[in-house]
C-alpha positions, -999 to 999 in steps of 0.1 A, spaced: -534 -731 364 -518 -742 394 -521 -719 424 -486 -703 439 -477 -721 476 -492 -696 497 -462 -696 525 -439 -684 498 -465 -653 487 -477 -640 521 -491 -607 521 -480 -577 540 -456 -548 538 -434 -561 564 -435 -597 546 -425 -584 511 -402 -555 523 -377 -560 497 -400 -565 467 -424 -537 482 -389 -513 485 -382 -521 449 -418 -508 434 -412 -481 458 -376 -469 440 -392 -475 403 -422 -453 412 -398 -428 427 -382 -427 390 -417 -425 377 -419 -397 397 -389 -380 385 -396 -385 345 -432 -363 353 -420 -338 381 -386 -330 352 -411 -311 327 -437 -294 348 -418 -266 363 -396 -256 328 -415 -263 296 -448 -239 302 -422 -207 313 -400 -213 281 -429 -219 255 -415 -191 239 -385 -209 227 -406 -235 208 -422 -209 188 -459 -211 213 -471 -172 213 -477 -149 247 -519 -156 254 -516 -185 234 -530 -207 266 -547 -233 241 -516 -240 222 -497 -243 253 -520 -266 272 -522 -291 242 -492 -312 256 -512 -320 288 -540 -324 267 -521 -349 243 -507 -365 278 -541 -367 297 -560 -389 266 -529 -409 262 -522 -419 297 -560 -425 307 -561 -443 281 -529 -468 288 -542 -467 325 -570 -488 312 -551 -510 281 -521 -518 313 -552 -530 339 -564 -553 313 -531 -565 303 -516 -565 337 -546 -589 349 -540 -612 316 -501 -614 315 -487 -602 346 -474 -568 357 -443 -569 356 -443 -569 314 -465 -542 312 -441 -521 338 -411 -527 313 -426 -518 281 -435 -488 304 -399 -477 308 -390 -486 274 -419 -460 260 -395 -435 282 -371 -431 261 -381 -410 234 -392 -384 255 -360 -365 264 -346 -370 227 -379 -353 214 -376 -321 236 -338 -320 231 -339 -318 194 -374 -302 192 -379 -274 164 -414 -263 171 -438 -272 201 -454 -296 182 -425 -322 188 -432 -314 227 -466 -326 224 -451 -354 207 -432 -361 232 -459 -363 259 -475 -392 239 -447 -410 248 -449 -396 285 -486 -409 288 -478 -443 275 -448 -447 299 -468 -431 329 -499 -448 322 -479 -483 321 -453 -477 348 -471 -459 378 -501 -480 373 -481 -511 375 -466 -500 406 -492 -488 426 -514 -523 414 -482 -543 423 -481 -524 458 -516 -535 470 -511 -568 455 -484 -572 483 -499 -557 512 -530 -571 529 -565 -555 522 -563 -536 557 -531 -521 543 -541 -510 509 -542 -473 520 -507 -475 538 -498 -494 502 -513 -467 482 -500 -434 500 -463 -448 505 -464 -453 462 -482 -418 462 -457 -401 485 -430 -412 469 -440 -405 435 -447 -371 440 -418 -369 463 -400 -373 432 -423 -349 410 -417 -325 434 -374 -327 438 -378 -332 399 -397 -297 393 -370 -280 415 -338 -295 405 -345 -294 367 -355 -260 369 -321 -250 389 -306 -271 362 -323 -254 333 -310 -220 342 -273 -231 341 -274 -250 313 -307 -247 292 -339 -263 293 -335 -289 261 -297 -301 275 -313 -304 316 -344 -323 303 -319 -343 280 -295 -352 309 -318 -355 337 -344 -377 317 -319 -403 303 -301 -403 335 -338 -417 356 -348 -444 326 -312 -461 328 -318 -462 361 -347 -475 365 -338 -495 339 -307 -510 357 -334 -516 390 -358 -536 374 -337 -567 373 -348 -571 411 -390 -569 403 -407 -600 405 -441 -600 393 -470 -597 419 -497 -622 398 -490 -650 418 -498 -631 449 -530 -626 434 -535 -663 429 -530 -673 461 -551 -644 473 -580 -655 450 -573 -691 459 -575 -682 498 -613 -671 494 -622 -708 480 -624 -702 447 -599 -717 418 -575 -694 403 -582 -686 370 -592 -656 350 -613 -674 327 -650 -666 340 -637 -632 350 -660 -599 340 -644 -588 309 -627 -556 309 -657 -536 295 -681 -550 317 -652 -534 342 -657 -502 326 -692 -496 325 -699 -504 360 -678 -487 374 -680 -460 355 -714 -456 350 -739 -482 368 -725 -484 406 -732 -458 424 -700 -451 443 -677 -463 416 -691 -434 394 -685 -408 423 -647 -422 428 -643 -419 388 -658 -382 392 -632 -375 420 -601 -384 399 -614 -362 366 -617 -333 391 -585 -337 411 -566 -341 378 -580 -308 366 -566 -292 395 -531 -307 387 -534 -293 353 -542 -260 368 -510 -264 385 -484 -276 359 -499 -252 328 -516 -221 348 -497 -214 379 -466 -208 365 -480 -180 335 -501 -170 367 -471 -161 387 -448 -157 360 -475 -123 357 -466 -119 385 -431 -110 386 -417 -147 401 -388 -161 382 -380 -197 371 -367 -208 401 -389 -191 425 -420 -208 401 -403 -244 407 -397 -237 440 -439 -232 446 -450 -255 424 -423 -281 440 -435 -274 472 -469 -284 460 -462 -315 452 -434 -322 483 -463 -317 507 -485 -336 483 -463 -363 487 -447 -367 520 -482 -356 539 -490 -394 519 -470 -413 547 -498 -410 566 -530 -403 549 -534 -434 533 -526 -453 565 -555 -430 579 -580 -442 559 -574 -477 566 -580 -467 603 -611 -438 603 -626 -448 568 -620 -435 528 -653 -410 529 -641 -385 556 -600 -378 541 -610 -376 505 -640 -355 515 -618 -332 536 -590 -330 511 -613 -317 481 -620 -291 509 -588 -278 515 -575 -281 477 -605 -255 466 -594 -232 493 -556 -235 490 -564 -230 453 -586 -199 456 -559 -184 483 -535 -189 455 -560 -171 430 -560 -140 458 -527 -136 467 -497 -114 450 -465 -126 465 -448 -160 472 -456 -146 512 -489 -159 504 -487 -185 472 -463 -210 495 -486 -217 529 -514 -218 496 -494 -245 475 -491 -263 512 -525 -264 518 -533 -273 482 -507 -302 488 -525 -317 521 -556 -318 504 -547 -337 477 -527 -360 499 -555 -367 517 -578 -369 490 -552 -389 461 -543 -423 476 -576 -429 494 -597 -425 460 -572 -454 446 -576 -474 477 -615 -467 478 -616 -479 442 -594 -511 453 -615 -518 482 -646 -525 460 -625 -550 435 -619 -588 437 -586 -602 434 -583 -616 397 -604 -578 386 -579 -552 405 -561 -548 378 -591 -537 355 -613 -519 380 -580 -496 390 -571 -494 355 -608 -482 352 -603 -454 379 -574 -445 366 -585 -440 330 -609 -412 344 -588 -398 365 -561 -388 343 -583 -383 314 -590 -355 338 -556 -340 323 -571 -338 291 -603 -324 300 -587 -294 321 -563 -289 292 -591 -280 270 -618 -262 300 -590 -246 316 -568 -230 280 -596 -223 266 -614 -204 294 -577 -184 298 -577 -180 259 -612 -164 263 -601 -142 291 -565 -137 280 -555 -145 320 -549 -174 339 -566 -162 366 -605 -171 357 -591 -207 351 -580 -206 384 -609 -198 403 -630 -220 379 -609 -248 390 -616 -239 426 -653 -239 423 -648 -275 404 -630 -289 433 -656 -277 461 -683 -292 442 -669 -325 439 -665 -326 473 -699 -320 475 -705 -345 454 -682 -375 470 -696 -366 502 -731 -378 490 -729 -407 470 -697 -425 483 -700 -451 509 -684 -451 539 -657 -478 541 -639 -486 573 -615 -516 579 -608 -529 605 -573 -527 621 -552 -556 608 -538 -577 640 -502 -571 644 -480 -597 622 -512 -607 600 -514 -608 569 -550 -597 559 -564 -619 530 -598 -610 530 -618 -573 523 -630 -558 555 -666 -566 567 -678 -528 558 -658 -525 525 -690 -535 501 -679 -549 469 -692 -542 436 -725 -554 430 -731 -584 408 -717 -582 372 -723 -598 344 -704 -631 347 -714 -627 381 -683 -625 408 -690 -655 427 -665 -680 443 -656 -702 414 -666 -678 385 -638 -651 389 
């Protein structure tokens, strides 16, 4: 296949604003479809028939939406390095639209978990595609900026989501807010993805720039993919580890904080308002981790922010009012902004071109399998106790320990400053990449 003209796909933020400002606005509706059920569905349970201290039961739609999404995370990878992103990011927005028809007309809370199949397969197609599609247009010493200004605005949008549909909810109901608020975002991201051009050529001429012909046929299949960096490189398995334990904090958050505070006398609002707040700082604190990282190195933000998550969590665990549960969910919020995009950016740092797709697909597949995992660790260990609480402080323990963890077997990784008005086109001198595969990664053989 015939290489793209590299003048007309030059890489850099600045270079591809307008495409770049596009993936930014469909990842902010990504955002939204996520951030709409997190706040409402666990505090009105009741109403699809799930029983008080029924905290297995309950977490069973995150469970159904962590295997489903990991899962997609890996199918898109493959499929976005084969056919192109932009394909996969469509058929991601199409999978949308059951999801507010299920919970509107719901009878029982089986059709919720239903539902969140259909969430996983649009999140694990959409936001994947637009965070790959992201770093295909920046250069390599802007992956991190790349990576946190997708995170940032995603969970922006999780974030304003949670709050607004749970003011929405009380005035007019949780099944007709979800209804309205979810069809409204997929028209209109929809409507917005007549402007996305797909990113693969990019790649192309990215690949072609390091000497090597463009096509994917001698590439490392996507199990060979897997299985490396899953299991036989070092600090791809520690990454992989990182996103299974950051995603069973979030779990923690969108199914046991709001029973947890709920006990606690807060009201709907009051519980969207905290758990929003979470994910605004989450988000916005993004702007400028990511960009960090590209500066002082991965190793030291993502160590850091599994840090302060474990201790904003076990504040949280400790306190009794919203006095101390807001500065907690802040805290909780750096930390994973610190920690989230860098992990992606780390993962993306040890991947060729023409394999992005499948080693972040990879990543991703752990990570939010992580969902799943805490679903099951963390509603059962709350079934057991008939609190939220242990599940809680179990979750902060988990956290401090990966840190532990990352801070041992991940290499450092520190690239360079990219010279003002350069595009970078080639990985950083101290950004290792992944050791030989099978079908070895050579110039010529991707």
């Amino acid at each position: 296949m015939t290489p793209a003209p590299a003048a007309a796909h030059r890489r850099g933020i600045a270079a591809n604003r307008g495409q770049f400002a596009l993936q930014t606005l469909q990842v902010f509706f990504v955002g939204l479809m996520i951030g709409m059920e997190r706040a409402v569905l666990p505090t009105v349970a009741r109403d699809f028939g799930v029983a008080p201290g029924a905290f297995l039961f309950l977490a069973s739609f995150v469970l159904s939406f962590g295997l489903v999404k990991g899962a997609l995370n890996l199918v898109a990878g493959g499929l976005a390095d084969r056919f192109g992103r932009k394909p996969v990011l469509v058929a991601g927005w199409l999978a949308a639209i059951p999801i507010p028809l299920l919970i509107a007309a719901a009878p029982n809370w089986w059709w919720i978990v239903a539902a969140n199949v259909f969430l996983g397969v649009s999140q694990g197609f959409t936001w994947t595609m637009t965070v790959t599609s992201q770093i295909d247009l920046a250069g390599s010493r802007q992956r991190g900026l790349a990576v946190g200004l997708n995170e940032a605005t995603g969970y922006a949008a999780v974030g304003l989501a949670g709050l607004g549909a749970a003011l929405l909810a009380h005035f007019v109901g949780a099944r007709t807010a979800l209804l309205g608020f979810g069809l409204t975002t997929i028209a209109a991201a929809l409507l917005a993805l007549f402007g996305v051009r797909d990113t693969l050529p990019w790649v192309r001429v990215e690949h072609a720039e390091g000497g090597a012909p463009a096509g994917p046929r001698d590439a490392p299949g996507l199990w060979a993919i897997f299985l490396r960096m899953s299991f036989r490189d070092r600090a791809g398995r520690a990454i992989c580890q990182g996103g299974v334990v950051n995603k069973i904090a979030d779990t923690m958050v969108w199914v046991m904080f709001p029973l947890f505070f709920k006990a606690r006398g807060a009201g709907l609002v009051e519980i969207g308002g905290l758990t929003g707040a979470y994910a605004m700082v989450w988000g916005l604190s993004q702007l400028w981790t990511g960009h960090l990282a590209d500066r002082v190195g991965r190793k030291r933000p993502i160590v850091a922010g599994f840090f302060l998550l474990a201790a904003g969590t076990a504040a949280s665990a400790l306190g009794r009012s919203a006095g101390v549960w807001l500065p907690s969910a802040a805290v909780m919020g750096l930390g994973m902004a610190l920690l989230y995009p860098n992990l992606i950016a780390a993962m993306a740092d040890r991947a060729p071109p023409l394999i992005r797709g499948k080693a972040l697909g990879t990543y991703r597949y752990w990570r939010d399998t992580g969902y799943a995992i805490g679903a099951l660790l963390l509603g059962g260990i709350a079934e057991i106790s008939g609190a939220a609480l242990p599940a809680i402080g179990l979750t902060a323990a988990l956290v401090a320990g990966s840190g532990l963890w990352i801070a041992v077997a991940l290499d450092e990784i520190t690239p360079d400053p990219e010279p003002p008005g350069e595009a970078a086109s080639r990985p950083p001198p101290s950004s290792p990449p992944i050791p030989p595969l099978p079908r070895a990664i050579v110039p010529g053989r991707i």
